[in-house]
N, C-alpha and C positions, 0 to 999 in steps of 0.2 A: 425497199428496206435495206438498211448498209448490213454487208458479213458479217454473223458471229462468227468473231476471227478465232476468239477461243475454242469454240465449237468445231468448229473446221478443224484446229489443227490439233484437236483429242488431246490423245496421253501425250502428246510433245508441248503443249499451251506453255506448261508452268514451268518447262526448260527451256522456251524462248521467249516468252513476256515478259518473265521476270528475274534473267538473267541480268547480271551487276557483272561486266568488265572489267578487269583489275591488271589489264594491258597498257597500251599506251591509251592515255582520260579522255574523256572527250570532247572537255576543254581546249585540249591540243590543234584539234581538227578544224578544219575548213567545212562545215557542212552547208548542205541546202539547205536554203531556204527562200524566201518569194523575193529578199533583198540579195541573192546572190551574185547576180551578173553586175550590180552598185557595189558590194563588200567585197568578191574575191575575182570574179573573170575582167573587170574594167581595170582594173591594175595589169593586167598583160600589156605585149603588143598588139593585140589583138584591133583591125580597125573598128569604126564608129560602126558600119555593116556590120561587120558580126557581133558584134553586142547586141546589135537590136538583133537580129536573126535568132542569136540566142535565144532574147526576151522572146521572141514568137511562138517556138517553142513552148517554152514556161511557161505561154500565155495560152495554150492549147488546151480544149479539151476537158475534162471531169476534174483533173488536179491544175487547171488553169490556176496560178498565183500560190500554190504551196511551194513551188522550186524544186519540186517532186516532177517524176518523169515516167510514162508508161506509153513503150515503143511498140508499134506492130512488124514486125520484119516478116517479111516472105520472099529470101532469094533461095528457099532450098529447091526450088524447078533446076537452078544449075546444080549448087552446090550438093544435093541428096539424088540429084535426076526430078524432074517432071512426076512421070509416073506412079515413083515410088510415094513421091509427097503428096499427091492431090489424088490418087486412089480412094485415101476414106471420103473426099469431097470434091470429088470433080468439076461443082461449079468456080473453085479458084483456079483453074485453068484459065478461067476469064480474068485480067489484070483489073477490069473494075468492082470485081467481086471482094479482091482485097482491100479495095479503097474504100467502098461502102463498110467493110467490117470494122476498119480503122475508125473510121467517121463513127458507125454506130455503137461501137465501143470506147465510146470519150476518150480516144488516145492523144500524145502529143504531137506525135507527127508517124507516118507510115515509112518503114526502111523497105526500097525493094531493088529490082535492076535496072540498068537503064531502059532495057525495051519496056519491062512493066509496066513504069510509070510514065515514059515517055507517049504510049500506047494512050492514055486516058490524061494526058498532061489538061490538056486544053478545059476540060470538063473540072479538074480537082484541082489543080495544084495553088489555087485561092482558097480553096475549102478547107485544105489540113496542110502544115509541113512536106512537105516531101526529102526524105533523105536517100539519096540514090546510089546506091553499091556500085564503085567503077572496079573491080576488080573480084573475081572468084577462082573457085579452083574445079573445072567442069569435070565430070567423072564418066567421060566416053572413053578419054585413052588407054588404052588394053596396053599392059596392066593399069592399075591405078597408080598416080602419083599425088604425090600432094606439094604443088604447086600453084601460088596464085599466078591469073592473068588480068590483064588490065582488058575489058570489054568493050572501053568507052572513056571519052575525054572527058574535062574537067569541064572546059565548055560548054560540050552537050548536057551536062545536068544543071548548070547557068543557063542556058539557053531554054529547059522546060520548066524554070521557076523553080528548082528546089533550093532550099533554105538550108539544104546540108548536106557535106558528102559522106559515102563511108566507105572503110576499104579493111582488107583482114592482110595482116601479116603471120606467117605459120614460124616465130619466134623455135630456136634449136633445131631446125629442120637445114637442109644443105642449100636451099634455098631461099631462105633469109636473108641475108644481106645484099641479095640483087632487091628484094621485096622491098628493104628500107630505105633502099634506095628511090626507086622509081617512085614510093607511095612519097615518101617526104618531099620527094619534088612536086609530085601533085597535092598534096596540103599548102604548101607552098601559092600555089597556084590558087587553090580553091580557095584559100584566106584574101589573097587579092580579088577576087571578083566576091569578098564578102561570105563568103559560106563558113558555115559551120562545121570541122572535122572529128568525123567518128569512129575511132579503132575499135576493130575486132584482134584485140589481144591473143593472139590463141598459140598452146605451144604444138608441136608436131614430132617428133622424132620417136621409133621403133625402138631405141634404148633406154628411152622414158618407163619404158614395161619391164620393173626390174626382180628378178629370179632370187629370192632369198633364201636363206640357209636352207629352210624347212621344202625348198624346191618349187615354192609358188610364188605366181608372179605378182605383184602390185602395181597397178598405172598410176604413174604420179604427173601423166596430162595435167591434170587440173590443182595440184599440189599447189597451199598456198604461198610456198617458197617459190616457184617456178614460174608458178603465173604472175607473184607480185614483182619479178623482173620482168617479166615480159613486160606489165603495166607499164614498172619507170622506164624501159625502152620507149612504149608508146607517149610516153608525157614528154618525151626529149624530143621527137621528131611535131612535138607542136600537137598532138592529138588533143584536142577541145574536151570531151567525152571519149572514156576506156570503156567498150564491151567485154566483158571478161567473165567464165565459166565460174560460178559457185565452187570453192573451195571442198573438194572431199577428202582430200588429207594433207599433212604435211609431211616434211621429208624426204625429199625430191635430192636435194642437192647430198645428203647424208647418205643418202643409196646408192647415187650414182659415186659416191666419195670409199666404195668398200673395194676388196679382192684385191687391189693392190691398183685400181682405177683411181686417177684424178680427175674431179670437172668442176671448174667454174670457180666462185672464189667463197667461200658462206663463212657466218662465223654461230655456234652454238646458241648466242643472245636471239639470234631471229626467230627460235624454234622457243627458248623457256621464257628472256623477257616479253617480246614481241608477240609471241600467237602464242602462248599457254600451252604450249607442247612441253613433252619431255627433251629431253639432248640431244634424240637421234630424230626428234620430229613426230611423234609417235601422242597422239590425242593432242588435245583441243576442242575450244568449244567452237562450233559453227561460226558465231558472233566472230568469235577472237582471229578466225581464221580470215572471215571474211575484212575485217577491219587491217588486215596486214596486208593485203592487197592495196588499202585504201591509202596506208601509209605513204604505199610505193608513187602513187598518185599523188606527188607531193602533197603529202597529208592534207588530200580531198581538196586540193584547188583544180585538179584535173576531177572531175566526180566521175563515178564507179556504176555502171551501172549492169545492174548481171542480167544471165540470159536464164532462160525458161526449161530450154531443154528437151528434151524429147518428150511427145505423148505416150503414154503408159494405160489409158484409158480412167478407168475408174478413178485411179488416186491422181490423176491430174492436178484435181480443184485443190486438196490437200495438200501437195509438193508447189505448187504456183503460189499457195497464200505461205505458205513455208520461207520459201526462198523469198518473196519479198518482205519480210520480218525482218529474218537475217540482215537482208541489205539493207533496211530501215535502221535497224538497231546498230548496226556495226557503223552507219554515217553515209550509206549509199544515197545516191540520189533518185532511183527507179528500178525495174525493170522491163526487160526488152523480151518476149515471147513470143512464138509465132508458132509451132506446133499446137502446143495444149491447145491453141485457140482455131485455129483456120482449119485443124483435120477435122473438125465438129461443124454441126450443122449450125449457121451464122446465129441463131439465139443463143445455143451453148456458148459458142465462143463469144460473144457478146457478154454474158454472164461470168464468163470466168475470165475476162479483162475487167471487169467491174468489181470482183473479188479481190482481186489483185489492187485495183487501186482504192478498194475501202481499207486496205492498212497502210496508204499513205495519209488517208483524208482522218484517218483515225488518230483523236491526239492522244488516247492512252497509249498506241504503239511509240514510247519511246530512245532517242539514243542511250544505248546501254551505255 
């Protein structure tokens, strides 16, 4: 029986269902749909491989032919440590425990590491997509840093059949621009032997946590000023598909713009035309915020697709059908989770990837 979506998401339904966008229309947009790799990706340079790689994708799974997308990822073994991630479920310790979840929760293709999938290539990688992360940022080095490393060649994930690569650049971080570096050459790379490339948008820097008047701090990581640069960063280096954090506030560049600090270049219109904020960045609606992200993705010919986020337990199923509304209605093209789902025993998660893609398969969830 498909999600009552309204049910699920209570007292929030009637302020995301039936929100009306009065941002930029959405007319404007490049959205998904089952004709989008014919209307908007086969206009790139993109070769005749990756089109159809695309289509494979697209053609995957429970939202097979909506042009809608729902990713399984699981590289947090590096990126959160092993331990800490597969704790509440030990059986994904085993890399084909992820693959069957993928597979049994109608996803469009499985994001993991190279060993992961490499591990169980021969068995799966005819069975679903495989998109292979060549780069992470491991968290053994005492102290922590945050820096990506490349794990693995462009090759090696040609080589086990994946249909797509994916790599994270930590955007405002001191190590970024070695990162745009290396990854743009492997996009590069990964587009001639045909693959699909998938950014992980993410911003990073200790300054982003900014100390306001009142002496408390606000994280503007996930700011939809900050991240919607990060995004046009990733659509400039050729990123196919932007992974990129949900939108929890605006204001980023306004913040870091006080006490007599300059950064970055912003103009006032991004925060009241563009995302429904006030002038210093300050409210918006989720929709609007998340739709200025999409912008930056040259208005959704790179498509958007958010991530899941951390498990919370309880209100998991509630925040997961949440967040894919948002990205429905704002003009995203999926989402990508992999806690809510895999720290659960495989029927839960199995269940709360199928929540998730009854509001794409749902036509009254429309673009606002």
């Amino acid at each position: 029986m498909p999600t009552n979506i309204r049910q699920v998401l209570g007292p929030d339904a009637d302020a995301l269902l039936s929100y009306e966008s009065k941002t930029v229309r959405k007319g404007q947009l490049h959205l998904p749909g089952p004709d989008f790799v014919d209307r908007v990706f086969s206009q790139t340079d993109r070769s005749p491989v990756v089109l159809r790689n695309f289509q494979t994708i697209l053609n995957t799974g429970r939202l097979a032919g909506t042009g809608f997308v729902s990713i399984l990822p699981v590289d947090q073994g590096i990126e959160h440590s092993a331990g800490a991630s597969f704790a509440p479920n030990p059986a994904y310790f085993d890399p084909e425990n992820i693959v069957k979840l993928a597979i049994e929760g109608g996803c469009n293709a499985v994001a993991s590491t190279i060993g992961v999938l490499a591990a169980v290539s021969r068995k799966y990688a005819h069975k679903i997509p495989f998109l292979v992360k060549f780069n992470h940022n491991e968290m053994l080095t005492y102290p922590n840093i945050f820096k990506q490393s490349y794990f693995g060649s462009v090759r090696q994930c040609y080589e086990m059949g994946a249909v797509a690569v994916g790599a994270t650049i930590y955007f405002g971080n001191d190590s970024a621009r070695e990162e745009i570096a290396y990854v743009s050459d492997m996009f590069e790379e990964a587009h001639q032997y045909g693959m699909v490339t998938v950014l992980w948008c993410y911003t990073r820097n200790a300054a982003f946590k900014v100390k306001g008047a009142d002496g408390k701090s606000t994280d503007y990581h996930a700011s939809a000023d900050l991240t919607g640069q990060a995004n046009h960063l990733g659509a400039t280096i050729k990123a196919d598909i932007i992974k990129q954090k949900l939108p929890t506030n605006n204001g980023g560049y306004a913040a870091l713009n006080t006490g007599g600090s300059s950064y970055g270049k912003w103009d006032k219109r991004v925060y009241t035309d563009l995302a429904g904020s006030d002038e210093s960045g300050k409210g918006g609606h989720p929709i609007d915020l998340c739709r200025y992200q999409i912008l930056n993705n040259y208005m959704g010919r790179v498509p958007l697709i958010n991530s899941g986020g951390e498990s919370k337990g309880a209100s998991d199923l509630a925040e997961a059908v949440a967040t894919a509304v948002i990205n429905k209605r704002a003009g995203g093209m999926g989402l990508i989770s992999g806690r809510k789902a895999f720290q659960k025993p495989m029927n839960e998660g199995v269940a709360l990837l199928h929540a998730v893609q009854d509001v794409y398969l749902d036509a009254s969830v429309t673009v606002a």
